[in-house]
C-alpha positions as CSV (number, residue, x, y, z in Angstrom):
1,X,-20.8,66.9,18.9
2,X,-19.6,65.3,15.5
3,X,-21.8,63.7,14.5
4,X,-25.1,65.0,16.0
5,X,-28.3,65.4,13.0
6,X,-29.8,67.8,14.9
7,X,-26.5,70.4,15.0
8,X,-27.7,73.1,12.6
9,X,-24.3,74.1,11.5
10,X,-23.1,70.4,10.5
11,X,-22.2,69.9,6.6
12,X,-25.6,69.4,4.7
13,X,-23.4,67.6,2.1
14,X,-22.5,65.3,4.2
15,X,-24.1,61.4,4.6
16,X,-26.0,60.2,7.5
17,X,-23.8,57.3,8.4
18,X,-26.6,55.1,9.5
19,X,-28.0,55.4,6.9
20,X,-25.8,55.3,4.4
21,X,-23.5,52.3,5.2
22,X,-21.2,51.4,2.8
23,X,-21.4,47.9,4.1
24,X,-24.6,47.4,2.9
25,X,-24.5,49.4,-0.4
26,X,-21.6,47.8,-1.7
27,X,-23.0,44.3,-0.6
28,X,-21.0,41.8,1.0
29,X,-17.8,41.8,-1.0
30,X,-16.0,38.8,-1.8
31,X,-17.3,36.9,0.6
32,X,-20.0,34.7,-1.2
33,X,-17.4,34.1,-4.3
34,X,-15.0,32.6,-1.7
35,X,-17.6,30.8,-0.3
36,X,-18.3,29.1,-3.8
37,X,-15.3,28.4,-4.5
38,X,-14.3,26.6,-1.2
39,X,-17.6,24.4,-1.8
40,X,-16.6,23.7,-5.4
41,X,-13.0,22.9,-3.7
42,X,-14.7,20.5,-1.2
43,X,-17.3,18.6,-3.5
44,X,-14.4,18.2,-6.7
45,X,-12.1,16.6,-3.7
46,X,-15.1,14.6,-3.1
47,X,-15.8,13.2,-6.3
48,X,-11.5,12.9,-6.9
49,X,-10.7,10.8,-3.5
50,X,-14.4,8.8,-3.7
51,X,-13.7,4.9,-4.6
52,X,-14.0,3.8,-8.2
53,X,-14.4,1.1,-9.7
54,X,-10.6,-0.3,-9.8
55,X,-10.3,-0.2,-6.1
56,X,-10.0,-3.3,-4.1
57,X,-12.4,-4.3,-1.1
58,X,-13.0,-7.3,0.8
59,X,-15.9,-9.7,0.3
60,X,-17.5,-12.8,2.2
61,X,-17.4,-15.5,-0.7
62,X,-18.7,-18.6,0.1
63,X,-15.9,-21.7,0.2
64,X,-14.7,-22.4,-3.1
65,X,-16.8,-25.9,-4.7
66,X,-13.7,-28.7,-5.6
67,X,-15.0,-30.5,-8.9
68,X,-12.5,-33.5,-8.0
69,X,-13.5,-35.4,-5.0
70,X,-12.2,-34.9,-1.5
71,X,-8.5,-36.5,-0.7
72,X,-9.5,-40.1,1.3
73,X,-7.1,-40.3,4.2
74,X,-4.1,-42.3,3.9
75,X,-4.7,-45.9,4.9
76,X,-3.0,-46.5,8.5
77,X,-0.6,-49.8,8.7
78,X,-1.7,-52.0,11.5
79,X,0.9,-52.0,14.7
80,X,3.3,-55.0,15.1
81,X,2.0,-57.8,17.0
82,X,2.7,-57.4,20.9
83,X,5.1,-60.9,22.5
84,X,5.6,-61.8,25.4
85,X,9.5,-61.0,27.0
86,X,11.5,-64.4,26.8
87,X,13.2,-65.0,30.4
């Protein structure tokens, strides 16, 4: 076997792969640098797309308050007398 520990006639210069992992020596890479940098990506897109101050949204005003008075309806002309047909 290869990679049997107890083989007396393996290479003593060799590193036990377990536990020696270059995995874990070298730590995790690039990985948590990427990961910052995708969250810096995602909150500065945030902050750049978030509504500001010069955007427009709608609002429930109340009616607008007329200083002049109303309009008075127009005053209706009385209908024509009604006569009797002549025969």
């Amino acid at each position: 076997m290869l990679d049997d520990n107890r083989d007396l006639n393996r290479d003593l210069g060799r590193r036990d792969a377990y536990l020696d992992d270059a995995a874990v020596r070298d730590g995790s890479g690039y990985g948590p640098v990427i990961a910052l940098v995708a969250i810096a990506l995602v909150v500065g897109g945030l902050f750049m797309f978030s509504p500001s101050d010069r955007t427009q949204t709608a609002a429930n005003n109340p009616a607008v308050e007329r200083s002049a008075p109303a309009p008075t309806p127009a005053p209706v002309t009385p209908a024509p007398p009604v006569t009797a047909p002549k025969q």
